[in-house]
FIPASE-610738 format. One line per 2 residues: their letters; for each residue x, y, z of N, C-alpha, C. Coordinates in steps of 0.05 Angstrom, whole numbers, plus 5000, padded with zeros to 4 digits. Atoms other than C-alpha are relative to their C-alpha. Layout:
REM residues N
a) X/Y/Z/X/Y/Z/X/Y/Z ~ ...;
***
This chain:
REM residues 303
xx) 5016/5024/5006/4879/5404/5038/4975/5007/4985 ~ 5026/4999/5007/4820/5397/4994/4984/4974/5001;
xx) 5028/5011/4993/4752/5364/4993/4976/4987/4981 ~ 5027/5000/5022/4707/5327/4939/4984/4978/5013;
xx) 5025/5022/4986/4641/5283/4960/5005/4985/4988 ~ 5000/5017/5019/4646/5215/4935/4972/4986/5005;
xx) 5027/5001/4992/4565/5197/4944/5002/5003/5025 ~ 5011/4990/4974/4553/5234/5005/5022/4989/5018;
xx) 4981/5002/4984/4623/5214/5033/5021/5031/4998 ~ 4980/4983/4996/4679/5270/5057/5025/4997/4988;
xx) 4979/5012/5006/4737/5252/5018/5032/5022/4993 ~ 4973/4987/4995/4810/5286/5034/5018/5008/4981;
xx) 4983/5001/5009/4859/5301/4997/5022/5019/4986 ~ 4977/4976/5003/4933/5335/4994/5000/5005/4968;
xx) 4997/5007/5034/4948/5361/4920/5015/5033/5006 ~ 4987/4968/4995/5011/5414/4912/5015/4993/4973;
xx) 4979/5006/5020/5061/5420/4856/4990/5003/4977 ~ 5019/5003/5033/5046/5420/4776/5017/4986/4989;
xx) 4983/5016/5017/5071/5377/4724/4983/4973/4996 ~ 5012/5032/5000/5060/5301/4714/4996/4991/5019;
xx) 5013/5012/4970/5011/5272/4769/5005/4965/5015 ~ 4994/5029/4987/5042/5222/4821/4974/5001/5028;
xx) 5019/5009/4974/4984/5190/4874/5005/4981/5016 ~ 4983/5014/4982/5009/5170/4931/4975/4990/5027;
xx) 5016/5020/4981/4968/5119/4975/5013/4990/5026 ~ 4980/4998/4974/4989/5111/5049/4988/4977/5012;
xx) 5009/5027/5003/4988/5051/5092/4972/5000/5022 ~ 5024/5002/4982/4929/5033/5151/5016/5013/5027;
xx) 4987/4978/4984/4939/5088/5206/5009/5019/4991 ~ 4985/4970/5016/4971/5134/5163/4978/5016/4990;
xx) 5019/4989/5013/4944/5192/5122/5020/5019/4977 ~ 4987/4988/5017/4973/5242/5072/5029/5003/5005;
xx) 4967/4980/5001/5026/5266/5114/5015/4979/4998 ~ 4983/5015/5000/5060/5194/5115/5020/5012/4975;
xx) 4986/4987/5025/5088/5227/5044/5017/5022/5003 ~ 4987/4972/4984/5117/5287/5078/5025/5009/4982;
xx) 4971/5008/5021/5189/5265/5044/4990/5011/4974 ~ 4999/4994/5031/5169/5257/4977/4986/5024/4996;
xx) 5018/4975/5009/5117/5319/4972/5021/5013/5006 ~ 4987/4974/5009/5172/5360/4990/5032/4998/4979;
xx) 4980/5008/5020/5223/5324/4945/4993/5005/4971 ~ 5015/5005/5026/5173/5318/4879/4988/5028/4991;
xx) 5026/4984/5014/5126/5374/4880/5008/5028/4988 ~ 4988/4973/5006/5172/5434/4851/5011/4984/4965;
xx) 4998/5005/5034/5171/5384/4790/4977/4980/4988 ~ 5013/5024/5010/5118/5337/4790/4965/5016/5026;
xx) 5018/5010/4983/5039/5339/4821/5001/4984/5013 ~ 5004/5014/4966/5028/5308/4888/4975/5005/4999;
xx) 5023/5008/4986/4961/5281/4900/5002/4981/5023 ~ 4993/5011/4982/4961/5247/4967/4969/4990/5012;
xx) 5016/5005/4980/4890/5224/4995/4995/4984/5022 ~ 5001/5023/4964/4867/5201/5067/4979/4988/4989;
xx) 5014/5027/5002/4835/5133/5054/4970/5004/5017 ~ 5025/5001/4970/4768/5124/5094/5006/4991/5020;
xx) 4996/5002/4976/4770/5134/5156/5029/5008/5013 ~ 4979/5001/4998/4836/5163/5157/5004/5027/4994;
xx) 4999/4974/5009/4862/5231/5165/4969/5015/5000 ~ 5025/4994/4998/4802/5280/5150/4984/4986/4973;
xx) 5017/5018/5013/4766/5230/5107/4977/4985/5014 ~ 5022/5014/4986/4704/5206/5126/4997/4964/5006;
xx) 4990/5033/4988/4697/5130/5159/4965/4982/4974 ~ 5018/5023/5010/4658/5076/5112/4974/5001/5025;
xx) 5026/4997/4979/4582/5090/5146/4998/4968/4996 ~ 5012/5035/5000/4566/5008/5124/4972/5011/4991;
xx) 5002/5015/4989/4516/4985/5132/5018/4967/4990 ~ 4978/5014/4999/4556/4937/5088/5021/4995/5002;
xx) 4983/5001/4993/4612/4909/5098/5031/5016/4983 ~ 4980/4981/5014/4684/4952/5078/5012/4981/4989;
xx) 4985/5022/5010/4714/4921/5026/5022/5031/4976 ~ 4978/4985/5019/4778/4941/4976/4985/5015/4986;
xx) 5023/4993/5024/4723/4962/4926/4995/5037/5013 ~ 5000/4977/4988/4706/5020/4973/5019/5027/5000;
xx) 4968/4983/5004/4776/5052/4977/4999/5002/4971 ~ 4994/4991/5030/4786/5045/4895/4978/5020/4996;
xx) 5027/4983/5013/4714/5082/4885/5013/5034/5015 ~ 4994/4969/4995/4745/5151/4922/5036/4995/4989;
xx) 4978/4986/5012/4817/5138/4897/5003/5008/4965 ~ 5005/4983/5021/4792/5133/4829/4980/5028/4994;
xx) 5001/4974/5004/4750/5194/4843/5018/5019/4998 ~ 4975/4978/5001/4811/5230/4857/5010/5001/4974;
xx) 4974/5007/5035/4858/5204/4793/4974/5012/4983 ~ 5013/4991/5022/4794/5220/4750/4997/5035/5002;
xx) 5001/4964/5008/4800/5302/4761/5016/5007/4996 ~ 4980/4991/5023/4862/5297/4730/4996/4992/4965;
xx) 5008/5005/5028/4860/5296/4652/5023/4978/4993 ~ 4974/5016/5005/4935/5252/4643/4994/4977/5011;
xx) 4994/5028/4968/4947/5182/4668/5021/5020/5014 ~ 4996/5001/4986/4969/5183/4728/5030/4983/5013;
xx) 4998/5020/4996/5028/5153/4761/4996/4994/5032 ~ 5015/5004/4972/5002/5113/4829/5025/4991/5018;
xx) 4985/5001/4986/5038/5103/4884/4988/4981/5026 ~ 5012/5008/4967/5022/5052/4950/5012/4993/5004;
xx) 4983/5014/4974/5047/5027/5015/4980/4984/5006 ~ 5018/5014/4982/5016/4974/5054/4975/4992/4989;
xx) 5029/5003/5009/4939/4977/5052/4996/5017/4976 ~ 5000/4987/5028/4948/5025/5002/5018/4987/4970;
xx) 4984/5018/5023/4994/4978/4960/4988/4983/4988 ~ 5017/5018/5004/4941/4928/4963/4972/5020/4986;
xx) 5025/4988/5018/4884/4981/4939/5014/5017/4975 ~ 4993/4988/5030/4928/5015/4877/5002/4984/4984;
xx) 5006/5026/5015/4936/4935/4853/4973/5010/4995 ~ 5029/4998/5010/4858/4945/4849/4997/5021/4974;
xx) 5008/4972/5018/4861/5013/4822/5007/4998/4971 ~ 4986/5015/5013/4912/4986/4776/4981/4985/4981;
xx) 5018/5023/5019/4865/4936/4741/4979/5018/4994 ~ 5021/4985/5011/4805/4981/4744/5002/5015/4977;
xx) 5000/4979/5011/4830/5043/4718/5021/4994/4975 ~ 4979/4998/5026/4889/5012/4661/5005/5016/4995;
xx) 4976/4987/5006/4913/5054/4624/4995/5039/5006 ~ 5003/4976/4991/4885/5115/4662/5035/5001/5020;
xx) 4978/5001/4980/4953/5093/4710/5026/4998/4985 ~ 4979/4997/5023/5023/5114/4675/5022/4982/5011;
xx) 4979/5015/4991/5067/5070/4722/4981/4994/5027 ~ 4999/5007/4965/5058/5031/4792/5016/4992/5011;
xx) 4978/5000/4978/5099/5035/4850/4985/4987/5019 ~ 5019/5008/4986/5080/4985/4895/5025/4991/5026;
xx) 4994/5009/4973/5105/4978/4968/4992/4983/5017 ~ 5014/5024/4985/5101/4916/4998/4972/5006/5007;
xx) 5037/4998/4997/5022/4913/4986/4994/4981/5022 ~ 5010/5020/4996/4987/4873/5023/4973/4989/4997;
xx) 5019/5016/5013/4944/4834/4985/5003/4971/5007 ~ 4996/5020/4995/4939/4780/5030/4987/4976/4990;
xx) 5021/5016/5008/4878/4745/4993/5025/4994/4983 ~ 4981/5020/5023/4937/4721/4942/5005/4979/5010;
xx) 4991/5025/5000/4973/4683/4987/4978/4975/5007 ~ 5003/5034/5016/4927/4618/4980/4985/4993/4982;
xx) 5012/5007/5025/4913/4628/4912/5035/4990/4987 ~ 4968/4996/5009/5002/4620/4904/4998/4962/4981;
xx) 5000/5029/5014/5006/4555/4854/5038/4994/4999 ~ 4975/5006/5004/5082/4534/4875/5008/4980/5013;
xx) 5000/5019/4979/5089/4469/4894/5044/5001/5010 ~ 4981/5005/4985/5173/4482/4922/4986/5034/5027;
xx) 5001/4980/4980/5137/4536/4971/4973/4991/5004 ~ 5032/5007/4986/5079/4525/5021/4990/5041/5011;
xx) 5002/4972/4998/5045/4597/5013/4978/4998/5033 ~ 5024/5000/4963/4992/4569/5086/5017/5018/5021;
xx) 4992/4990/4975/5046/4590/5124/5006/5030/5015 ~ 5003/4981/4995/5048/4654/5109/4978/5015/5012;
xx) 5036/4996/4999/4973/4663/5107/4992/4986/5035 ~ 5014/5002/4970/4964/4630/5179/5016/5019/5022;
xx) 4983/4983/4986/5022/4678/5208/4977/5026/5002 ~ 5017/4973/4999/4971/4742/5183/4973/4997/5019;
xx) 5024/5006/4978/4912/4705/5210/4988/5006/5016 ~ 5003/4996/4980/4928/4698/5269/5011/5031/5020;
xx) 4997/4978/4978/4950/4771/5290/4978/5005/4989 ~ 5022/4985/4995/4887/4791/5253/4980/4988/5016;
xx) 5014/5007/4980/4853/4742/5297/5011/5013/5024 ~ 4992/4975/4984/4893/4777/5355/4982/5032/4999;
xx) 5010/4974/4987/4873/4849/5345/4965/4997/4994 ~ 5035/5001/4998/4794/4829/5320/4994/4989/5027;
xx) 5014/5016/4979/4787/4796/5385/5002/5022/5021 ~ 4992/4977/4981/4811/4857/5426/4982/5018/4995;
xx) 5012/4978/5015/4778/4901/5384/4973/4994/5010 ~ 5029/5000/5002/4708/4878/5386/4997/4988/5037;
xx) 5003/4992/4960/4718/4867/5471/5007/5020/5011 ~ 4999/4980/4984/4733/4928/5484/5022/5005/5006;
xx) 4969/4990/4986/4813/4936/5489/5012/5003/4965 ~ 4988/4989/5021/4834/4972/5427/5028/5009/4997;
xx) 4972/4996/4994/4902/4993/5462/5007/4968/4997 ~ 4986/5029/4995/4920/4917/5463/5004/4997/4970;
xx) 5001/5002/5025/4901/4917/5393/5016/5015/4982 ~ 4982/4987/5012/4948/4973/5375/5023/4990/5001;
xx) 4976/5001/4994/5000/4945/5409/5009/4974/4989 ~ 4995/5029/5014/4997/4875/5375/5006/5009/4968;
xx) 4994/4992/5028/4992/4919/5304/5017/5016/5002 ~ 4982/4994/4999/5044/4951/5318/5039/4988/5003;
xx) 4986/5017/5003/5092/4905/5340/5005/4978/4974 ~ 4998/5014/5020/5077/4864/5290/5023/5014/4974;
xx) 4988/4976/5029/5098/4915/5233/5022/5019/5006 ~ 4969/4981/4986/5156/4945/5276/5019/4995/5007;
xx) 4981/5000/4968/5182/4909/5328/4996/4998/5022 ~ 5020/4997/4973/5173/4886/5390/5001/5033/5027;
xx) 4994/4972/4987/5205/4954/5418/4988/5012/4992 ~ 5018/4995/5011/5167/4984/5372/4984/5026/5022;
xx) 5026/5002/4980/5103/5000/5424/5018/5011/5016 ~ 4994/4977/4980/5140/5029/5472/5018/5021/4998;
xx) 4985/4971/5011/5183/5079/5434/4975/5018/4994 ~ 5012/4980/5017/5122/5111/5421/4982/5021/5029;
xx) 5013/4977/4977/5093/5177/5457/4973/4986/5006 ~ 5033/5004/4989/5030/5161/5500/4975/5015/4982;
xx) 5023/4981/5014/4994/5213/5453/4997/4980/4975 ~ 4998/5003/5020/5015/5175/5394/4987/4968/5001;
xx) 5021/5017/4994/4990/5114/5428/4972/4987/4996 ~ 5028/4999/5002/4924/5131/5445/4988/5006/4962;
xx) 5003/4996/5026/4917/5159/5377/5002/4971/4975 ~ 4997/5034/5015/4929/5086/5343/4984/4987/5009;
xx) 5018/5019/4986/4881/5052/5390/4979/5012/4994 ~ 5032/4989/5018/4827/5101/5364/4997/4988/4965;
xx) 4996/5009/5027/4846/5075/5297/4998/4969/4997 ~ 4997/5026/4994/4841/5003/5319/4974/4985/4975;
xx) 5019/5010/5011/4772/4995/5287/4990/4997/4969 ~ 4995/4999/5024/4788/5014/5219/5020/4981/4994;
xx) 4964/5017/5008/4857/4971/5215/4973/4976/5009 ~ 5008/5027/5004/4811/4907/5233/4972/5006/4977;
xx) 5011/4991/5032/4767/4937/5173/5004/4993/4980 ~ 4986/4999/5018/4815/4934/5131/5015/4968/4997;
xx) 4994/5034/5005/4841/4860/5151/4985/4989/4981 ~ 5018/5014/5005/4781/4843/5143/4992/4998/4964;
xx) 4993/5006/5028/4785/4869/5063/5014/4988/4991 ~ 4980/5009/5017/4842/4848/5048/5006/4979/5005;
xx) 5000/5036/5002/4829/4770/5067/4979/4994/4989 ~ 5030/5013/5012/4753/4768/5038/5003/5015/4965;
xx) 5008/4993/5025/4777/4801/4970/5002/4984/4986 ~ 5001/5018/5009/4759/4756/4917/5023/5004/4976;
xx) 4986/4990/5027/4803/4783/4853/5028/4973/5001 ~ 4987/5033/5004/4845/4713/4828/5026/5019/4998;
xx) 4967/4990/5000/4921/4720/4825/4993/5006/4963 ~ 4991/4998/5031/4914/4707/4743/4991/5021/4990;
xx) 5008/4971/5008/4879/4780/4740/5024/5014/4990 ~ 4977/4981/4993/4946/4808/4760/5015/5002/4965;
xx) 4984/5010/5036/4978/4779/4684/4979/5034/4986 ~ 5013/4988/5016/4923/4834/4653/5006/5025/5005;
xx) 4992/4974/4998/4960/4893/4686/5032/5007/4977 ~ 4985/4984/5013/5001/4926/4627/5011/5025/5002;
xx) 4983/4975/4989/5026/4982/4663/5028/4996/5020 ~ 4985/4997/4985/5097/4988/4683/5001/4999/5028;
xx) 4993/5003/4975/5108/4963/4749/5021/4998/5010 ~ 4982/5002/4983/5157/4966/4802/4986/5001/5034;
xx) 5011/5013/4981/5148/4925/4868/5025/5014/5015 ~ 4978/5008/4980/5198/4937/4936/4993/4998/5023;
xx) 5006/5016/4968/5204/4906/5003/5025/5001/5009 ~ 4987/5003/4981/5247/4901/5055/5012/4990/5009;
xx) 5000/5022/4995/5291/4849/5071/4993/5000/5034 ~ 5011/5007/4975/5276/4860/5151/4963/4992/5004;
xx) 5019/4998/4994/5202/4860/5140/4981/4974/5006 ~ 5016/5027/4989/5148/4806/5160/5002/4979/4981;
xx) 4991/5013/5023/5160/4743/5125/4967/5005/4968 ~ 5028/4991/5014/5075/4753/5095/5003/5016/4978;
xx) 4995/4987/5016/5094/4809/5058/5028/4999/4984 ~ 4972/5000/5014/5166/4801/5034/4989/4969/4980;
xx) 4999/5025/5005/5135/4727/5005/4973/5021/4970 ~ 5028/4983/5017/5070/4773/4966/5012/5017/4989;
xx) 4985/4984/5010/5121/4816/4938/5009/4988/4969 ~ 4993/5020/5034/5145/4762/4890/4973/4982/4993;
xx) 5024/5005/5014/5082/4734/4881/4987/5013/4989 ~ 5012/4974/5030/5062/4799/4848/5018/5004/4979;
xx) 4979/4989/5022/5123/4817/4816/4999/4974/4972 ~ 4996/5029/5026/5119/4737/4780/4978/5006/4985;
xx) 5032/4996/5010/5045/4760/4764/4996/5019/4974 ~ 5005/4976/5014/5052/4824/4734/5021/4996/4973;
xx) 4976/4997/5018/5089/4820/4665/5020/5017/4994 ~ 4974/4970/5010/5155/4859/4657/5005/5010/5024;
xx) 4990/4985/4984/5157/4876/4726/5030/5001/5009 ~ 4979/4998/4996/5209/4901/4764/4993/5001/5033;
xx) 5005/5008/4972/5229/4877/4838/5032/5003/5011 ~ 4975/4996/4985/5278/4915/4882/4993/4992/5039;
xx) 4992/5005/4971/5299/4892/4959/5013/5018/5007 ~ 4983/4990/4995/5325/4938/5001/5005/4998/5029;
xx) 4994/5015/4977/5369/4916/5051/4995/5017/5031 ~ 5001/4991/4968/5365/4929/5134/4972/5017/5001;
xx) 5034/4978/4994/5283/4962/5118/4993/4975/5010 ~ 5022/5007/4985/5234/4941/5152/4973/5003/4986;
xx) 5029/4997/5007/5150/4952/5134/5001/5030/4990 ~ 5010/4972/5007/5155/5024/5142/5021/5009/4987;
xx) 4977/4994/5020/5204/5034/5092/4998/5027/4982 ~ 5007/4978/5010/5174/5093/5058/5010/5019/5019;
xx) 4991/4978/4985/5195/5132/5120/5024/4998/5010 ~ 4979/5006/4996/5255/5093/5149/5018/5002/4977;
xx) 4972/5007/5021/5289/5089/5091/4984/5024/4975 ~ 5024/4979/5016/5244/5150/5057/5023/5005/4970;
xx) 4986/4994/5012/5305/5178/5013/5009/4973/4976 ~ 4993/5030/5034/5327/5104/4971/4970/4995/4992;
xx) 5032/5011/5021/5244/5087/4960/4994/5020/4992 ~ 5003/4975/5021/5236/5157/4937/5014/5005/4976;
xx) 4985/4997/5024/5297/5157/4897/4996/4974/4973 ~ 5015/5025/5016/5274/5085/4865/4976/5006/4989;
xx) 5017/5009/5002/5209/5097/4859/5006/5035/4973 ~ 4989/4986/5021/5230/5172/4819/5012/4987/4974;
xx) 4982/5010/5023/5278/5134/4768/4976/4979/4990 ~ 5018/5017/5005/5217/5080/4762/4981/5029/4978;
xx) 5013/4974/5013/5176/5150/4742/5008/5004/4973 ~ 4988/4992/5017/5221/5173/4702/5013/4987/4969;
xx) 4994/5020/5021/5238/5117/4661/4972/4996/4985 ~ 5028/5001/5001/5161/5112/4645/5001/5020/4982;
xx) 4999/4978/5020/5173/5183/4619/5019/5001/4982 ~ 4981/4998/5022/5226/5173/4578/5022/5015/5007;
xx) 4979/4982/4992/5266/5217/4624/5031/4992/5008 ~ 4966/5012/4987/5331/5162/4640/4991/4984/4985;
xx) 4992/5032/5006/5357/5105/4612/5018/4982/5009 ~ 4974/5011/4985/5408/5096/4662/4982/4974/5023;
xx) 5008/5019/4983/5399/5034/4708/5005/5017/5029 ~ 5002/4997/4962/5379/5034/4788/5027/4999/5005;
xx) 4976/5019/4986/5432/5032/4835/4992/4978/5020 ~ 4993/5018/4977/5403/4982/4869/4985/4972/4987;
xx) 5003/5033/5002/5395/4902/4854/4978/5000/4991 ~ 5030/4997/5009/5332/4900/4807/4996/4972/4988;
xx) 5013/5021/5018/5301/4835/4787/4983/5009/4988 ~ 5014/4995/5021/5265/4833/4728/4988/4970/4998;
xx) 5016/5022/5005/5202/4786/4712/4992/4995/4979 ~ 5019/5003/5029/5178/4763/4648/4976/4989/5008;
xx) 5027/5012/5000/5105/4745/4638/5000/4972/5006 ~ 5003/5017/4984/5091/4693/4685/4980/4982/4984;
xx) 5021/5021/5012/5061/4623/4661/4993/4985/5015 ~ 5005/5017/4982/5029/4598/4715/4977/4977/4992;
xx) 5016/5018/5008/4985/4528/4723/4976/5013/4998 ~ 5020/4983/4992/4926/4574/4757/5004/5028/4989;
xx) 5003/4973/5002/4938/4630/4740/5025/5023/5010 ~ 5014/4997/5025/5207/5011/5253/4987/5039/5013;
xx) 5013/4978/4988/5164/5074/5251/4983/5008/4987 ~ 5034/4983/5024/5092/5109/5233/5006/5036/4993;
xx) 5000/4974/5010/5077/5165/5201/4983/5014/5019 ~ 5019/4977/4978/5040/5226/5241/4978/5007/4990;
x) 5023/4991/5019/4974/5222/5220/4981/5020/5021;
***
């Protein structure tokens, strides 16, 4: 692991392999190693940068005094991507799917492709302009578990709070397949995950931004996974022009690990096509979006 300050913060980050640089963003709870798969799949042909988010892994935690917002996270992942000289291509899951969209817009055409894993960029859904779909319902489903674990959290029961974010994103079995070590270790993490809610419902950035990302995208989700995110999946993919939007059947949220081998092998051929290296099609069911004309605009990783 290495180490650069991003103003007087500690900031993490795996980096093995040489070649053309993929950055791989992990989701809330996780940290580098969620990547474990692909770094040892990629990096005998490709750079692996991997950093722990704040507060995550050995990364230092957002001191505040204001409040953590997405903005935070992009300012050390584009420190990272900027000490390479190439674009980049980016990689997220989860909370990290929702901050490489950011990175994505900031950094253009510093980013050579995005791979985006069911982000969650929940602030979309009720900016969604579709009148045969009511996007509230998704948006009061997230709500209310982040009302759930903020309420635990800030009384003093952070295990309750694990076990409601977990379930949620797993399963109700979930929570109790998991070692007591691995437990406690999530309930220490409680206070960062309602951190991070808390960005990713107060970010302001409009859906019609998303149209201004010209970098090759490719979106995938899950069909088992929460309806919130499987619904924000196509609301990016309609967003982004030219994207590309694969499902892959019987996953779940944590699909990067359950199902590590097909989103690695997808999200490679996504790479590679970027580079000019294939021209052969996916094997698996790819919608394709044209430029959108809108009115407006389970299991964890071992961190």
């Amino acid at each position: 692991m290495q180490s650069i300050d991003v103003n007087g913060r500690k900031v993490a980050f795996l980096d093995e392999g040489s070649g053309k640089t993929i950055v791989l963003l992990h989701s809330s709870t996780g940290s580098h190693r969620q990547w474990k798969a692909a770094t040892t799949d990629w990096s005998d042909q490709y750079r692996i940068i991997a950093p722990d988010l704040l507060g995550y892994g050995d990364t230092e935690p957002w001191p505040g005094p204001r409040p953590h917002t997405l903005a935070n996270e992009v300012e050390i992942v584009a420190a990272v991507i900027n000490r390479t000289d190439d674009p980049v291509h980016l990689v997220g899951h989860s909370y990290g799917g929702a901050i490489a969209l950011q990175t994505a817009m900031k950094l253009g055409s510093r980013i050579a492709s995005l791979s985006l894993i069911e982000p969650t960029a929940f602030y979309l859904l009720a900016q969604e302009d579709d009148t045969e779909h009511e996007p509230m319902t998704e948006l009061t489903e997230i709500v209310g578990v982040v009302r759930d674990i903020g309420k635990s959290v800030v009384t003093g029961f952070p295990m309750a709070a694990a076990q409601r974010f977990v379930e949620y994103w797993c399963g109700e079995e979930a929570w109790s397949n998991l070692s007591p070590d691995r437990k406690w270790r999530t309930s220490n993490q409680m206070h960062k995950v309602h951190q991070d809610f808390h960005a990713l419902l107060c970010e302001k950035s409009p859906l019609i931004a998303l149209a201004e990302i010209k970098t090759p995208t490719l979106i995938l989700c899950g069909t088992d996974s929460p309806r919130p995110t499987r619904r924000l999946t196509r609301i990016i993919a309609e967003a982004i022009p030219g994207s590309r939007h694969s499902t892959i059947p019987h996953a779940g949220h944590m699909l990067p690990i359950t199902h590590a081998a097909k989103v690695n092998a997808l999200i490679l051929e996504h790479v590679q096509r970027v580079e000019g290296q294939t021209s052969e099609s996916s094997p698996a069911v790819v919608t394709f979006f044209p430029k959108r004309v809108a009115a407006q605009g389970m299991r964890f990783a071992d961190a």
